[in-house]
C-alpha positions, 0 to 999 in steps of 0.5 A, a space after each residue: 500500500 502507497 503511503 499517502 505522505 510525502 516524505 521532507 525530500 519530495 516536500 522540498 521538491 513539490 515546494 520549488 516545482 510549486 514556484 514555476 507551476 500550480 501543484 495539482 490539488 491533491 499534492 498541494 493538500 499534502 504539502 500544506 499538511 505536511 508543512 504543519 507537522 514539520 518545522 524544517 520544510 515549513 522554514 524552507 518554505 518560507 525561506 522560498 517565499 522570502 526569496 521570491 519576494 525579495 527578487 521581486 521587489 529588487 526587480 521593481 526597483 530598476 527603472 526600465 532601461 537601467 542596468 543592475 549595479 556590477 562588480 569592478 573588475 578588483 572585486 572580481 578577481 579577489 572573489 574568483 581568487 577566494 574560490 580558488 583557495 577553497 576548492 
């Protein structure tokens, strides 16, 4: 017999899916229930919705027309360096 939960693993994955596309009702019910009886993937999924919301707003703040704010070259070179010390 099929376990009608999802385990925290396909959770997360139903939760980043569910940004791109609606979740069939069935699933969205389980994900909802799921998201009240565990902490963890209720915090990823707020976490999500942070995010989202906070691209969203640094997206409206660019005048139409105008580029984002880049990284100098300096800045650049220092973080691709610190990559390479880490790896």
């Amino acid at each position: 017999m099929s376990h009608w939960m999802f385990r925290c693993q396909d959770v997360s994955e139903k939760i980043s899916r569910s940004m791109d596309a609606p979740l069939p009702l069935g699933q969205k019910m389980a994900v909802r229930i799921h998201l009240v009886m565990c902490r963890c993937c209720l915090r990823f999924y707020r976490q999500l919705m942070l995010l989202r919301k906070l691209s969203r707003l640094v997206d409206s703040d660019l005048q139409p027309g105008a580029t984002p704010e880049r990284l100098s070259e300096n800045a650049r070179q220092r973080i691709k360096e610190k990559i390479r010390t880490l790896a």
